[in-house]
C-alpha positions as a Python dict, from the first residue, in 0.01 Angstrom:
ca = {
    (1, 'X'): (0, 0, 0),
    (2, 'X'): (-305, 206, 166),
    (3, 'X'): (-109, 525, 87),
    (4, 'X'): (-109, 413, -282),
    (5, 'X'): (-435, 331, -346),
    (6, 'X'): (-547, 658, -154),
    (7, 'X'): (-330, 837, -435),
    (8, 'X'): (-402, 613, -686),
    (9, 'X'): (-786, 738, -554),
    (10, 'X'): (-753, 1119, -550),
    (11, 'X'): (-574, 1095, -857),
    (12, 'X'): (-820, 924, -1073),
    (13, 'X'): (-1099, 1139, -895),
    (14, 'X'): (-922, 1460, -984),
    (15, 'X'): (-890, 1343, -1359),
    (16, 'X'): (-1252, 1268, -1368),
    (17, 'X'): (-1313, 1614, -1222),
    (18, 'X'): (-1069, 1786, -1444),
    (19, 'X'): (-1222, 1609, -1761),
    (20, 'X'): (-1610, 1662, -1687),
    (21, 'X'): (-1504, 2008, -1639),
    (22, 'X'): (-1393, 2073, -2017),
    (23, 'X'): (-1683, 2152, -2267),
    (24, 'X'): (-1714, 2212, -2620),
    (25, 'X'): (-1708, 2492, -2835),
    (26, 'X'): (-1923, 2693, -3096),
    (27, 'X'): (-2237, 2570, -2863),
    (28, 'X'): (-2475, 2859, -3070),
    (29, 'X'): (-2413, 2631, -3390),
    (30, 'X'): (-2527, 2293, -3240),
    (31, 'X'): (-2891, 2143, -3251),
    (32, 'X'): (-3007, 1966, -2977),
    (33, 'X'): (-3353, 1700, -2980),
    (34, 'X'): (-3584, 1663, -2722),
    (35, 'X'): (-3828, 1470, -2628),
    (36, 'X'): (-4106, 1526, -2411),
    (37, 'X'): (-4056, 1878, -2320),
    (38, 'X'): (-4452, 1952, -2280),
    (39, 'X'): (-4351, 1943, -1835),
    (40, 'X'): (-4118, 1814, -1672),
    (41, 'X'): (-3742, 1759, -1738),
    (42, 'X'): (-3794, 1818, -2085),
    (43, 'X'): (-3971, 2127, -2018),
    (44, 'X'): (-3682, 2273, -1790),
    (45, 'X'): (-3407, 2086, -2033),
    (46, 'X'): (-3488, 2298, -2326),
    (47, 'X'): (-3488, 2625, -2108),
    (48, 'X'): (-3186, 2567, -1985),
    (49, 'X'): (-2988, 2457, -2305),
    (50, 'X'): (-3196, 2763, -2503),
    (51, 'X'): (-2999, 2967, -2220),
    (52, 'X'): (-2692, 2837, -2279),
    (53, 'X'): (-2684, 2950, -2656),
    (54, 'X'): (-2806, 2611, -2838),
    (55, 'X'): (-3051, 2544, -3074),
    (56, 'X'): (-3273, 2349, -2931),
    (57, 'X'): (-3541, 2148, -3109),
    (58, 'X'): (-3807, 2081, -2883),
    (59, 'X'): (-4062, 1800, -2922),
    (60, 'X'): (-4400, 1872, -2731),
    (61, 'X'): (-4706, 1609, -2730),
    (62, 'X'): (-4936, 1880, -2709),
    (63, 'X'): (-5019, 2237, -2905),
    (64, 'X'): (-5067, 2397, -2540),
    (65, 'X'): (-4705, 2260, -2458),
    (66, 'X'): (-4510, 2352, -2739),
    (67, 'X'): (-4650, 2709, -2700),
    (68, 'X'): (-4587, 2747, -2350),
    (69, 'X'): (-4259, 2633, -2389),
    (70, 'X'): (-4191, 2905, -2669),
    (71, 'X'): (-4335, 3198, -2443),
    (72, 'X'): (-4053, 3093, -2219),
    (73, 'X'): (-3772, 3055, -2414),
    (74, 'X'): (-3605, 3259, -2723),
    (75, 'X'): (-3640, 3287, -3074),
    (76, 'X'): (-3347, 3029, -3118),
    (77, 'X'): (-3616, 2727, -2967),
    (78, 'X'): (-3774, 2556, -3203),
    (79, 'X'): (-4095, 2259, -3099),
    (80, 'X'): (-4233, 2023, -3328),
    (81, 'X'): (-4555, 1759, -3284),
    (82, 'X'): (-4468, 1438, -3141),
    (83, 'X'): (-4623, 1123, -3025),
    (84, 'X'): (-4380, 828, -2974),
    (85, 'X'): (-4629, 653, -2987),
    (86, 'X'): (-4687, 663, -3384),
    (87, 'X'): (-4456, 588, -3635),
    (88, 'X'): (-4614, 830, -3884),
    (89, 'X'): (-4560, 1138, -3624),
    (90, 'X'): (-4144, 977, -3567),
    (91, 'X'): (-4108, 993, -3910),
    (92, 'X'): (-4223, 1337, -3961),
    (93, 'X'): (-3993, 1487, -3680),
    (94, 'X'): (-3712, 1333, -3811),
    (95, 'X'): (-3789, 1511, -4149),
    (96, 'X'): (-3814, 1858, -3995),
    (97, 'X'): (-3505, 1804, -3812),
    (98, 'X'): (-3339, 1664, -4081),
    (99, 'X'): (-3441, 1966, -4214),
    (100, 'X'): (-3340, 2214, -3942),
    (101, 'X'): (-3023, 2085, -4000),
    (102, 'X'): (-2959, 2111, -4343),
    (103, 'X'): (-3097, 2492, -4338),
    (104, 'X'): (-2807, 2580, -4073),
    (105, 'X'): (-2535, 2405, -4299),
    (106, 'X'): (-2667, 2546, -4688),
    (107, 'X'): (-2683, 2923, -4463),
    (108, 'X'): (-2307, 2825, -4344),
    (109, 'X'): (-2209, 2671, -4676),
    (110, 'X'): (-2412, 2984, -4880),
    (111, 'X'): (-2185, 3238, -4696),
    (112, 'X'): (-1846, 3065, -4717),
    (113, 'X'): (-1907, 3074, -5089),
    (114, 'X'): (-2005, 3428, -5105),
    (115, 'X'): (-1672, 3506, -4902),
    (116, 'X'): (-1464, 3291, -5126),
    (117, 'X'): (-1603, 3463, -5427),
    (118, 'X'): (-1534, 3784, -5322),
    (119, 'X'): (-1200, 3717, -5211),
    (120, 'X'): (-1127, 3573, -5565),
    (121, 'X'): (-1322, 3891, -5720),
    (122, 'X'): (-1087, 4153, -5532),
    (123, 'X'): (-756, 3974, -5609),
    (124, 'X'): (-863, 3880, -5966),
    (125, 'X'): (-928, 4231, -5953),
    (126, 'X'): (-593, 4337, -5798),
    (127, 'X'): (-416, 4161, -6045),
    (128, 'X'): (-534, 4290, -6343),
    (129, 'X'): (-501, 4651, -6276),
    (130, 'X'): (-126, 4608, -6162),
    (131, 'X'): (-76, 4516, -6546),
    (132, 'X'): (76, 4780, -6733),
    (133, 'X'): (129, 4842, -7095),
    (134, 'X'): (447, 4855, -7251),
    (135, 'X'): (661, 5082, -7524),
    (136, 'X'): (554, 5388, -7315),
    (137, 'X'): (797, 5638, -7462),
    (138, 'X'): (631, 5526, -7785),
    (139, 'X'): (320, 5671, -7686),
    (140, 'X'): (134, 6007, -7692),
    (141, 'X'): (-121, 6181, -7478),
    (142, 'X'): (-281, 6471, -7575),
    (143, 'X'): (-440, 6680, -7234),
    (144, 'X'): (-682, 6967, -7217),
    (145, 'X'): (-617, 7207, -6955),
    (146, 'X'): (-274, 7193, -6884),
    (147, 'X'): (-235, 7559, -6742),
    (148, 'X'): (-302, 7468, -6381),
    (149, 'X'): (-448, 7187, -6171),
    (150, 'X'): (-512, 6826, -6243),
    (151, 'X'): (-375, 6895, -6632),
    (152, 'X'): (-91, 7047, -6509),
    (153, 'X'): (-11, 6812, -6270),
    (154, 'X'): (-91, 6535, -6471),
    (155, 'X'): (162, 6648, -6808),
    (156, 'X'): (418, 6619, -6556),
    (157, 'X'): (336, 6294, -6415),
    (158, 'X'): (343, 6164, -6768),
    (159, 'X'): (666, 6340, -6878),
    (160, 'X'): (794, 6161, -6574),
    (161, 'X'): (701, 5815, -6645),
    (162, 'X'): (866, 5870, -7010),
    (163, 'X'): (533, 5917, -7249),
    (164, 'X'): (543, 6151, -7564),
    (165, 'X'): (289, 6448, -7371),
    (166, 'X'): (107, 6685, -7601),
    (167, 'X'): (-11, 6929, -7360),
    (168, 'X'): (-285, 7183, -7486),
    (169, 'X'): (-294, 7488, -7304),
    (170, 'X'): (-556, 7787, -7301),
    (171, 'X'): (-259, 8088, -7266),
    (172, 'X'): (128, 8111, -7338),
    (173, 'X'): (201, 8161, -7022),
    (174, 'X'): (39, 7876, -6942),
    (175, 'X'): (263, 7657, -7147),
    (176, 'X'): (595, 7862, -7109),
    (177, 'X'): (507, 7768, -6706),
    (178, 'X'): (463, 7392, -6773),
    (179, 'X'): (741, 7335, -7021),
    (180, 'X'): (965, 7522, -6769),
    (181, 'X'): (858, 7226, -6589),
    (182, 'X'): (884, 6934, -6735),
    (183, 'X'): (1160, 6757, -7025),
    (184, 'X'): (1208, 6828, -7407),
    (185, 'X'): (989, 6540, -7478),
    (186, 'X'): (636, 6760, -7381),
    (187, 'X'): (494, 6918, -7642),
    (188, 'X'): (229, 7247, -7614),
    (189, 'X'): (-33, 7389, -7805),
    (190, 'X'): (-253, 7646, -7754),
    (191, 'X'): (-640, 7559, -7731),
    (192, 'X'): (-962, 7714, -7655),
    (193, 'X'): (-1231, 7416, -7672),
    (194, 'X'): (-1510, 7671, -7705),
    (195, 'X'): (-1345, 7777, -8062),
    (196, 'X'): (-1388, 7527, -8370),
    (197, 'X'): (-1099, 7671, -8533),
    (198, 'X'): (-875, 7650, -8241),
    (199, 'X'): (-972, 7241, -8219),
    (200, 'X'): (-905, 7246, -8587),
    (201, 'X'): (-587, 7393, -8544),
    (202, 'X'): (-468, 7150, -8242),
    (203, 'X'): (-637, 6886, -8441),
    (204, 'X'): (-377, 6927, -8723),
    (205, 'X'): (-134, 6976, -8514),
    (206, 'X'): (-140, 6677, -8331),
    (207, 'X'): (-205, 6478, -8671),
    (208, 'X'): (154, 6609, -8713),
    (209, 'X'): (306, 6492, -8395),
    (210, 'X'): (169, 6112, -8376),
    (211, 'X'): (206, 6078, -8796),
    (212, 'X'): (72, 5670, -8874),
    (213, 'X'): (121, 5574, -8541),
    (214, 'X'): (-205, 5694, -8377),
    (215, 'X'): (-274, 5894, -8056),
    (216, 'X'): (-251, 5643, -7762),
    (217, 'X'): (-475, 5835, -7473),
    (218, 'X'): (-698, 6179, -7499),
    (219, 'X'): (-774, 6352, -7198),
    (220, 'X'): (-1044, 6572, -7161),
    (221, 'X'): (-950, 6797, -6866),
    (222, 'X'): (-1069, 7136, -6970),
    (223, 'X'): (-1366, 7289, -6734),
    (224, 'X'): (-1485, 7571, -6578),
    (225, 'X'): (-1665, 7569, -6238),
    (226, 'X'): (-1942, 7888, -6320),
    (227, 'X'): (-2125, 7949, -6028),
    (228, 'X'): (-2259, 7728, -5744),
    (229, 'X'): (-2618, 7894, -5662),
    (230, 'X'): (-2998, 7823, -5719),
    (231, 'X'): (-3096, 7758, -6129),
    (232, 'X'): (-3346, 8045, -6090),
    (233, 'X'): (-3060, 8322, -6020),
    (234, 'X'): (-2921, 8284, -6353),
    (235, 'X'): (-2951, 8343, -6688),
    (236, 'X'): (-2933, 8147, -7042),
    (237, 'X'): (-2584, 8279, -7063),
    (238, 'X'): (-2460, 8130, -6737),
    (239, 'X'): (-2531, 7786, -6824),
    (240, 'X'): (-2441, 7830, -7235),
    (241, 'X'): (-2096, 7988, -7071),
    (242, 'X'): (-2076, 7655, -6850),
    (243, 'X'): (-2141, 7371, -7089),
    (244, 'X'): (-1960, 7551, -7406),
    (245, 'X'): (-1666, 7471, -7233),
    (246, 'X'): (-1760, 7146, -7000),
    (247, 'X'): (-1987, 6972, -7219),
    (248, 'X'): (-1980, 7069, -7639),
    (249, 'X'): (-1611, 7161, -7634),
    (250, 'X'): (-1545, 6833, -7485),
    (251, 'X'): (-1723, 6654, -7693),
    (252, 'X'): (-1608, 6844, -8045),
    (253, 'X'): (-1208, 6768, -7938),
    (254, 'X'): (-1304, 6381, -7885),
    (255, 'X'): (-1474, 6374, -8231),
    (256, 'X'): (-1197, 6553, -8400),
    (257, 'X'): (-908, 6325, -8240),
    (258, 'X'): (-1104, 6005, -8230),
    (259, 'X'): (-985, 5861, -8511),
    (260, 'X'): (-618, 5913, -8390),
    (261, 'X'): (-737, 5719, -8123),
    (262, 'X'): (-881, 5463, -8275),
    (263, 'X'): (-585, 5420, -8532),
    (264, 'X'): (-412, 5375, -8200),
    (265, 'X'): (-659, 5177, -8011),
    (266, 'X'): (-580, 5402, -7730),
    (267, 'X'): (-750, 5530, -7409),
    (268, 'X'): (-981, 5814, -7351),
    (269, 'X'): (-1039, 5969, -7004),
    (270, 'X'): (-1280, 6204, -6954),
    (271, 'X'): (-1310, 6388, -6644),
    (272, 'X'): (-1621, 6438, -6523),
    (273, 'X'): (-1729, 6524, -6117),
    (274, 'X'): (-1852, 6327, -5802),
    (275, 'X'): (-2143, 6579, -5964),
    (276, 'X'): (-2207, 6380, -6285),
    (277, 'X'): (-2359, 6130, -6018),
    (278, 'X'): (-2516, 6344, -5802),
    (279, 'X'): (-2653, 6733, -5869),
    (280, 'X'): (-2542, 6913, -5563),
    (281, 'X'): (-2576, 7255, -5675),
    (282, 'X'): (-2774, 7435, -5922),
    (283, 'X'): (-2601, 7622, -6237),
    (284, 'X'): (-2425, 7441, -6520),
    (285, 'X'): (-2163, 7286, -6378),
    (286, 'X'): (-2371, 6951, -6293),
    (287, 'X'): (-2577, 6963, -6586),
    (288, 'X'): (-2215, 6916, -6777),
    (289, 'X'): (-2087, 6696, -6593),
    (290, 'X'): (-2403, 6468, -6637),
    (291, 'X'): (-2378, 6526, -6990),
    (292, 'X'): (-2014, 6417, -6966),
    (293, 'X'): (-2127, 6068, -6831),
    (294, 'X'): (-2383, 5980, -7068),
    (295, 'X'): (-2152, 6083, -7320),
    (296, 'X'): (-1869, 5870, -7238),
    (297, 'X'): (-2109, 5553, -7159),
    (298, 'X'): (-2229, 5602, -7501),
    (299, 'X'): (-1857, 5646, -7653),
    (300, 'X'): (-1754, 5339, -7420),
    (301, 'X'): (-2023, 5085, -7597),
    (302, 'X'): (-1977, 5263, -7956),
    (303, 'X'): (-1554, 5172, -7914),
    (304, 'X'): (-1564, 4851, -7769),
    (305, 'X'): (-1534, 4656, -8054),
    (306, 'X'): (-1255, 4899, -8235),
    (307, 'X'): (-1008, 4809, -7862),
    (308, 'X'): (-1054, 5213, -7758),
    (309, 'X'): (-1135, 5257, -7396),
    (310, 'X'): (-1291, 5459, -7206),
    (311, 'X'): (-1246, 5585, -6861),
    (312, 'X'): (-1442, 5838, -6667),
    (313, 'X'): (-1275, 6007, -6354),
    (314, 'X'): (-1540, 6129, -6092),
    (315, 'X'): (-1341, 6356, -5868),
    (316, 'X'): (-1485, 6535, -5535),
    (317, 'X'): (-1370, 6810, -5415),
    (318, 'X'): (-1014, 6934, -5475),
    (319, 'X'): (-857, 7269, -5464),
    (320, 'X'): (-783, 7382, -5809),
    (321, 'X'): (-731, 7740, -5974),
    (322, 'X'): (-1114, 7727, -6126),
    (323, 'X'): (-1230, 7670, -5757),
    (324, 'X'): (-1091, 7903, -5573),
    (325, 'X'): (-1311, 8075, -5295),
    (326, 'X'): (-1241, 8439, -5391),
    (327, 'X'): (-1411, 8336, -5749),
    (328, 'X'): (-1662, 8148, -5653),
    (329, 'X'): (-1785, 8410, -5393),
    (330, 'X'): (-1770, 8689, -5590),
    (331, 'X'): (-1945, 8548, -5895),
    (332, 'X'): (-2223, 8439, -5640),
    (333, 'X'): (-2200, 8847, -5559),
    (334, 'X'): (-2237, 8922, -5910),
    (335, 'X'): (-2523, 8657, -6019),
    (336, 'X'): (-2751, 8796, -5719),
    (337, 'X'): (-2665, 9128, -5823),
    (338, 'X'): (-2817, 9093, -6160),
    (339, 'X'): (-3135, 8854, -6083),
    (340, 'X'): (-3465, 8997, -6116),
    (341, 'X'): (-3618, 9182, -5794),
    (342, 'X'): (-3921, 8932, -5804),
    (343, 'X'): (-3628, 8671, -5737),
    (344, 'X'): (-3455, 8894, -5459),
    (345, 'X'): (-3785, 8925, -5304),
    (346, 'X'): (-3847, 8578, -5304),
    (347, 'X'): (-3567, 8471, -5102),
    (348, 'X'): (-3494, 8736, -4937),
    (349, 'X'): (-3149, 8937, -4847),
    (350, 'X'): (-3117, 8723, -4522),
    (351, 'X'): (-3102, 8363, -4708),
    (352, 'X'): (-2843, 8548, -4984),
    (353, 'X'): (-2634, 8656, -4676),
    (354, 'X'): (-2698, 8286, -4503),
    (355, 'X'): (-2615, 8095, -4824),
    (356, 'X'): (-2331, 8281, -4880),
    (357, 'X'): (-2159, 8205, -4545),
    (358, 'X'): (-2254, 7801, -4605),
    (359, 'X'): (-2081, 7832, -4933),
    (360, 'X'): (-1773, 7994, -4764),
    (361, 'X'): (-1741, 7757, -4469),
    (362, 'X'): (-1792, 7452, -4734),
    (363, 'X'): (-1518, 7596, -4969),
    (364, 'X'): (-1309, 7661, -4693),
    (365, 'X'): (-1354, 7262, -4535),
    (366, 'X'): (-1422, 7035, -4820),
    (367, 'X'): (-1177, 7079, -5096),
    (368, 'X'): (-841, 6831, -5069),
    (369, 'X'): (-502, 6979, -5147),
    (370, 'X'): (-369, 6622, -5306),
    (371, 'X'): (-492, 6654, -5652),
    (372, 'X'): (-252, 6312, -5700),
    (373, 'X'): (-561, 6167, -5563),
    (374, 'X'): (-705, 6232, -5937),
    (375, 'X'): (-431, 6228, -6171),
    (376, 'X'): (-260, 5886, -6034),
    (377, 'X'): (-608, 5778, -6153),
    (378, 'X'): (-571, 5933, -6506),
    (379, 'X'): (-243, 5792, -6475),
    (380, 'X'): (-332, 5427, -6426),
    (381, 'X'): (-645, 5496, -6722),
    (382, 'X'): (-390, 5560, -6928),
    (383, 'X'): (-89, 5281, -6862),
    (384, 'X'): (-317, 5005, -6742),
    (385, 'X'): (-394, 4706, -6964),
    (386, 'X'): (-701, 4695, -6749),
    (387, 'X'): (-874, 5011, -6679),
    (388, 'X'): (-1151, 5037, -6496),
    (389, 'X'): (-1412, 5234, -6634),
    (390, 'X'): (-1492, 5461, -6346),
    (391, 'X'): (-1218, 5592, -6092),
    (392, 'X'): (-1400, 5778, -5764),
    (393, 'X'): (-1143, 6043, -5647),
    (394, 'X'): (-1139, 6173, -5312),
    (395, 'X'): (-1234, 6027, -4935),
    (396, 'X'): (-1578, 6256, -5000),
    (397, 'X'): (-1665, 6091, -5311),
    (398, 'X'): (-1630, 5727, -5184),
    (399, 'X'): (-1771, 5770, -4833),
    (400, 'X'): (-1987, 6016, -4876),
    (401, 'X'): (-2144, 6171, -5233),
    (402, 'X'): (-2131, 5831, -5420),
    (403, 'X'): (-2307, 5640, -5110),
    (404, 'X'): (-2544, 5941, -5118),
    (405, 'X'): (-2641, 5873, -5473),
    (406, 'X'): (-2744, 5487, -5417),
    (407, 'X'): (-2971, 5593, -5179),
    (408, 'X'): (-3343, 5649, -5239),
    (409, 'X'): (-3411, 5935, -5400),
    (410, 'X'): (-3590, 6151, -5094),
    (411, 'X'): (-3319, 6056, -4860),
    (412, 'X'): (-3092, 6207, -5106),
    (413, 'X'): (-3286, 6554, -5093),
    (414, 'X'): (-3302, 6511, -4699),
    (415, 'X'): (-2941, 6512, -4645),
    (416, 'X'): (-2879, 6816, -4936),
    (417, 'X'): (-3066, 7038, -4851),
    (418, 'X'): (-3128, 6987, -4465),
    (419, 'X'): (-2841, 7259, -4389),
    (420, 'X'): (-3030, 7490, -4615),
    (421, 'X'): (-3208, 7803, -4536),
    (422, 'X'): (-3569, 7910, -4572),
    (423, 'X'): (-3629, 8131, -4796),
    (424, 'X'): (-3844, 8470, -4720),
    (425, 'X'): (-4161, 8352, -4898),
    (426, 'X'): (-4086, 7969, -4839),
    (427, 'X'): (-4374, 7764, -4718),
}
């Protein structure tokens, strides 16, 4: 019987032990009250649960007690007035820690509703652009551009997935190449958007092709890089030769086929640059691609109500015939060749030679190879019954030049021009 009640003992000893041993969890979120923590056990009480990771609301008699106690303790500690004494001073604790309490659960409450939202935005979100229009094959797309790069690319991509492609080219053998390419369905014409009569001609054309049905999507493609130097090296005719093409050709083709488009209430995609957002260069090409955007934002508000759409495809950097680093380095030869000596003299024939060998090593590291990175966006533009209305192409546009251009507007100029040179008269 002895040997019983001694287990009997041990056991229910060990269970005790075992049980005063397990605590509870998320301590950080719970609020603890005390009383009397001017000295004392109160005093040491508060320190040691403000140690453990509670907050701990600490009621002090005195002024001198309270702030002693918060010298000692962290930021999480909290003291309030109290005498027990007085009913008037119990009943104004118990409001501030009623208080205390509710401003932990509305934070708590405030963020789980700012998660839910968000997770509702990205799948709404999600959802929408995996909807796709139908009848493709019934539809045409007429794209600038089509002798190399995204154009190219992107007449074959469409060709694939079964749409009627009208593919505007700037030379024969840039359509012989891309018809070699692609199915019977494609269609080319020749068209140089710096000629009136050429857009005329492709205008007509086109007419032809779609009859009453309409032109679904327009894609404005066509560009020319120009030079990437300082505004001050070049002339009137470097930028006019830039924006002809980027800018006023692009906007005399949309005018011409828009109302094809909206007969059809199609889709047009305009693509502009990661440097419609931000200028990181001098020369036209920016100033064209800003142009671009304001444009289309315009277009996008003026076509809303007709059921035309409008889609604007900021790409970064991607290696494409028109930016290739033999042309861009020799036409950065040629511009500083022909600026004026007070020019030359201003910079200096070291920060040529310096700026030069930045452009090179950038050229050389930045541009991607994967130009599907831009044209599966032109793609989904096109076929999407929900398109957004700006598609950032490129790992360097989203993590780097379009972050860049939320930023204040001296950061901006800190980070662009940090790698720069000094120039020989420079300050």
């Amino acid at each position: 019987m002895w040997v019983y009640l001694a287990a009997l003992l041990a056991l229910y000893f060990l269970r005790r032990w075992y049980r005063e041993r397990q605590t509870v969890g998320n301590l950080p979120d719970k609020h603890v009250f005390i009383t009397g923590c001017g000295s004392g056990f109160g005093h040491l009480l508060a320190k040691q649960l403000d140690g453990r990771g509670l907050r701990v609301l600490a009621a002090c008699l005195t002024e001198q007690g309270a702030e002693r106690l918060q010298q000692e303790t962290s930021g999480r500690l909290q003291t309030v007035i109290l005498d027990v004494t007085k009913s008037d001073s119990i009943h104004a604790a118990t409001a501030w820690v009623m208080g205390q309490a509710r401003d932990k659960e509305a934070t708590v409450r405030m963020w789980l509703y700012l998660a839910a939202l968000l997770v509702l935005y990205v799948l709404r979100r999600w959802y929408r652009e995996q909807q796709m229009v139908g009848n493709l094959p019934d539809k045409h797309v007429f794209i600038t551009g089509c002798d190399s790069g995204f154009g190219h690319l992107l007449a074959k991509q469409l060709d694939g997935r079964g749409l009627r492609v009208l593919a505007a080219c700037l030379t024969e053998q840039g359509a012989e190449r891309l018809q070699q390419a692609t199915s019977w369905r494609l269609q080319t014409v020749i068209l140089d958007v710096t000629c009136s009569d050429s857009i005329a001609a492709a205008t007509a054309w086109v007419k032809g092709q779609v009859g009453d049905q309409g032109l679904w999507g327009l894609v404005n493609n066509a560009g020319v890089f120009g030079c990437v130097c300082h505004n001050e090296w070049l002339s009137k005719a470097d930028f006019t030769r830039v924006l002809d093409v980027n800018l006023v050709g692009l906007i005399e083709v949309t005018l011409s086929l828009l109302p094809l488009v909206r007969r059809a209430r199609g889709r047009i995609v305009n693509v502009t640059s990661i440097g419609g957002r931000l200028s990181v260069n001098g020369g036209g090409y920016c100033i064209s691609k800003y142009g671009v955007e304001a444009f289309s934002d315009s277009l996008r508000r003026e076509l809303h109500n007709f059921g035309v759409k409008v889609s604007i495809i900021e790409a970064g950097a991607f290696r494409t015939a028109m930016s290739t680093s033999q042309d861009i380095l020799s036409s950065l030869e040629q511009v500083w060749s022909s600026a004026p000596a007070e020019v030359k003299e201003a910079y200096g024939e070291q920060y040529f030679n310096r700026y030069s060998e930045t452009t090179r090593k950038l050229i050389r590291i930045l541009p991607s190879d994967n130009l599907r990175l831009a044209t599966d966006a032109m793609e989904h533009a096109l076929t999407a019954q929900h398109p957004r209305t700006r598609y950032s192409c490129g790992w360097d546009a989203k993590l780097f030049y379009l972050p860049l251009s939320y930023l204040p507007t001296s950061w901006a100029d800190l980070v662009l021009t940090c790698s720069q040179p000094k120039p020989a008269q420079g300050i």
